[in-house]
C-alpha positions as CSV (number, residue, x, y, z in Angstrom):
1,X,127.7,92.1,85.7
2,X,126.7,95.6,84.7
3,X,123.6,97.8,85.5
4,X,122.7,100.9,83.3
5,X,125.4,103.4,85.6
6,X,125.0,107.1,84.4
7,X,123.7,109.2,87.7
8,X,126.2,112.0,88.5
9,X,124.9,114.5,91.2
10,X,126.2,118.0,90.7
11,X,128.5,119.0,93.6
12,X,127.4,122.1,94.2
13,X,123.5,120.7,94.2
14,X,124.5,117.8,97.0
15,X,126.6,120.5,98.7
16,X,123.4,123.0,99.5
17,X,121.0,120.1,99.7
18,X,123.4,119.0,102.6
19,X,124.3,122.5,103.8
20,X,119.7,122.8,104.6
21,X,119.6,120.0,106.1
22,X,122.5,120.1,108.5
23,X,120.5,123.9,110.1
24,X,117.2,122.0,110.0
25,X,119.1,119.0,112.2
26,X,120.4,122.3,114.3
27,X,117.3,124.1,114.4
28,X,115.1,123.6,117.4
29,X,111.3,123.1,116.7
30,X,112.4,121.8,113.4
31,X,111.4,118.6,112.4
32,X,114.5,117.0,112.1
33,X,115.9,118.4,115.2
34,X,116.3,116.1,118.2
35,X,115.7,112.6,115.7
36,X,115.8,109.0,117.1
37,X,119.6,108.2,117.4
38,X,120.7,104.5,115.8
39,X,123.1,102.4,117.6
40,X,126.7,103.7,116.0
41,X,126.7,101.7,112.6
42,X,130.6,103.4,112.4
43,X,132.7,104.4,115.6
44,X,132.8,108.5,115.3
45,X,129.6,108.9,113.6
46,X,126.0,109.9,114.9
47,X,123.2,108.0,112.9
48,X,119.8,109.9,113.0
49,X,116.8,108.3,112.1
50,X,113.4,109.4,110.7
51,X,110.6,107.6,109.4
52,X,107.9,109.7,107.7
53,X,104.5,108.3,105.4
54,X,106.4,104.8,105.0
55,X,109.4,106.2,103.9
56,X,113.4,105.7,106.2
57,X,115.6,108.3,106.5
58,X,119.2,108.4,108.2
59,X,120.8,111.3,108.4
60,X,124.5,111.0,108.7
61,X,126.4,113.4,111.9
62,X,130.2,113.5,112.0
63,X,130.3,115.3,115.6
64,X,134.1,116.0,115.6
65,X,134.2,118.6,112.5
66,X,130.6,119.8,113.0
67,X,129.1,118.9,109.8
68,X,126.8,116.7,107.9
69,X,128.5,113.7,106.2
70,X,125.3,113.2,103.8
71,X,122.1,110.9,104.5
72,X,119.9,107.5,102.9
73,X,116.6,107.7,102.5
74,X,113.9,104.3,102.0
75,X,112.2,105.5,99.3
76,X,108.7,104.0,98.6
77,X,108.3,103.2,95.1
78,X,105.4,104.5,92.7
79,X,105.5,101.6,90.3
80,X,104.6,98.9,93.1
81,X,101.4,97.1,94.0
82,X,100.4,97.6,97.7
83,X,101.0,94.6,98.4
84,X,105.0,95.1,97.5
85,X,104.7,98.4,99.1
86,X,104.2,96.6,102.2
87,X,107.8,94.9,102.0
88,X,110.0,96.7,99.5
89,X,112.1,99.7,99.4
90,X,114.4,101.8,97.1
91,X,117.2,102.9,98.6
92,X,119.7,106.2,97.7
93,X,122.1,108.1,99.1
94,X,123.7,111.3,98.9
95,X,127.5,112.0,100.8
96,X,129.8,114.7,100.4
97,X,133.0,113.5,98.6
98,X,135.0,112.9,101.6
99,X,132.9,110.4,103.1
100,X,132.3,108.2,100.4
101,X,134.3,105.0,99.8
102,X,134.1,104.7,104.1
103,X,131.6,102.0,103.9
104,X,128.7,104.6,105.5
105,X,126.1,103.3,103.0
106,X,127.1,99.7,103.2
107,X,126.5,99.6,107.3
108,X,122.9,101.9,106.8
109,X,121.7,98.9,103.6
110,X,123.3,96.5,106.0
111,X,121.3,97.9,109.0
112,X,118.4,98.2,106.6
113,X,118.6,94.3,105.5
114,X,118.9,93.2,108.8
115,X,115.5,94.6,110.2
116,X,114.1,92.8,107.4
117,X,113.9,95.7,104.4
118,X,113.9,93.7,101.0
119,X,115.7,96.3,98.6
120,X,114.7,97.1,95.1
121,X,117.6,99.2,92.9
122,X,116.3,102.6,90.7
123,X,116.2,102.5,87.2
124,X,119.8,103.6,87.1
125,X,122.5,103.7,89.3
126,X,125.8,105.7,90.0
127,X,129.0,103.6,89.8
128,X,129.2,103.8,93.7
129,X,125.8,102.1,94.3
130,X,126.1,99.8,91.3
131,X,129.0,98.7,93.5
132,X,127.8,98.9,96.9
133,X,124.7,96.4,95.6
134,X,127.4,94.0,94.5
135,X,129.2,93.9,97.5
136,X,125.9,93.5,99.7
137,X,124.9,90.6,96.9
138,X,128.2,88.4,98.6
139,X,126.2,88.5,102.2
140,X,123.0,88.2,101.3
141,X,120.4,87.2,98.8
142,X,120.8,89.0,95.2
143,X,119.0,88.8,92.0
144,X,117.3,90.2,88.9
145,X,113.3,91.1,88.8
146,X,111.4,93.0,85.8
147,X,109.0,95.8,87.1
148,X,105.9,96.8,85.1
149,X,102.4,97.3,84.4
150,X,103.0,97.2,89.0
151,X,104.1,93.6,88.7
152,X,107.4,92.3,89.9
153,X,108.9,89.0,87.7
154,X,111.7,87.2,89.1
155,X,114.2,86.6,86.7
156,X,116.7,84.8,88.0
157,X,120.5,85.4,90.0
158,X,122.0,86.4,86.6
159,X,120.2,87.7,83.4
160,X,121.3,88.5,79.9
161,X,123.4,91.8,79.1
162,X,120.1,92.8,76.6
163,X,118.0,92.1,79.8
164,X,120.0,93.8,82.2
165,X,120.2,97.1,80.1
166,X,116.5,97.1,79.9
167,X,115.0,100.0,82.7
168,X,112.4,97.6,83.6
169,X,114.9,95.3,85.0
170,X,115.7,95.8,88.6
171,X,118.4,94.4,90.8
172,X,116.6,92.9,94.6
173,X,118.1,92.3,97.7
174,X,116.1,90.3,100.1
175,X,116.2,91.3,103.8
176,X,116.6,88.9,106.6
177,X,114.2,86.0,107.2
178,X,112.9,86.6,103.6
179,X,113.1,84.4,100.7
180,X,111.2,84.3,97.5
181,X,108.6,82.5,97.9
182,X,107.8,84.7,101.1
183,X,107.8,87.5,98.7
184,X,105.5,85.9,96.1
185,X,103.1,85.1,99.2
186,X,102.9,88.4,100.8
187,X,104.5,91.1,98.1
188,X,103.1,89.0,95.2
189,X,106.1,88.5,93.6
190,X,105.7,86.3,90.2
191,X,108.1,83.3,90.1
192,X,107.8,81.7,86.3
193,X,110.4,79.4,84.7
194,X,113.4,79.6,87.4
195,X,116.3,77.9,87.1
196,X,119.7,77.4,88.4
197,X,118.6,78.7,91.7
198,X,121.2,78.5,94.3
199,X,120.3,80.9,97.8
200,X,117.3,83.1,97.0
201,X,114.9,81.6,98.9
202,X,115.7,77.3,99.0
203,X,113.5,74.7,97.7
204,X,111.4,76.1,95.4
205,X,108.3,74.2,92.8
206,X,109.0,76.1,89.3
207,X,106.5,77.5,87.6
208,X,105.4,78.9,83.8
């Protein structure tokens, strides 16, 4: 199982981007200086939160060499309802080289998942969040929606390699306590002709 996988971040880009932020965290009267601190996700690491106009930021502090390991931020997503906008987030993150592959995005998404954030996947993906998504799909609830015209359609656990290459399709990862019916209440998620479904969401009346 594949998504479209082709976003590359220039390094020196990421490395200035990170290089700001770490003297904004350091700068007093800044914004970003003195942020809520998260319980440790990861034992020698400092988790600073943010939230700002419905959007989650965690900025990522690795006190013994000084530096900024990288950060996540919860975006909000322009191609919602309101409704959805109420529940669902698109989530991306940006580390410097030596911190990826340390499983710092897959505690934040797990932190994320666990306060109840249902997850919605960009357009495209980088081969390290194509597999961070897949490894988060084994703990909790993963499947396949089709976003457009502001209207999210379920599509099922699995979808067709023609589907899944589409840009409107969009990979969902439901937070804790949701399922999809909760979702087509409150987020107005459409449900229409599902089948085979296993663990998003339990008993469910199908529907064309």
């Amino acid at each position: 199982m594949e998504l479209r996988i082709d976003v590359q971040h220039p390094p020196d880009t990421l490395e200035n981007e990170l290089a700001t932020l770490e003297q904004r965290l350091n700068t007093p009267d800044d914004i970003l200086h003195g942020l809520e601190r998260l319980t440790p996700l990861l034992p020698d690491l400092i988790f600073h939160y943010r939230e700002a106009d419905g959007e989650h930021y965690v900025y990522v502090e690795d006190p013994q060499r000084r530096r900024l390991a990288g950060y996540t931020v919860f975006n909000r997503l322009i191609e919602i309802d309101r409704r959805a906008d109420r529940h669902l987030r698109a989530p991306h993150s940006k580390y410097r080289p030596e911190y990826r592959r340390r499983g710092i995005a897959t505690a934040i998404y797990g932190w994320a998942l666990a306060r109840g954030f249902c997850l919605l996947s960009g357009a495209r993906q980088s081969p390290g969040a194509h597999a961070l998504w897949l490894r988060l799909g084994r703990r909790h609830p993963l499947g396949f929606v089709d976003l457009r015209c502001k209207t999210l359609r379920y599509l099922g656990e699995s979808v067709e390699p023609t589907v899944r290459e589409d840009l409107h399709t969009r990979m969902l990862l439901l937070g804790e306590g949701w399922t999809l019916a909760g979702l087509e209440e409150r987020a107005g998620l459409v449900l229409e002709e599902v089948v085979g479904l296993r663990s998003l969401g339990g008993l469910l009346v199908l529907r064309r």
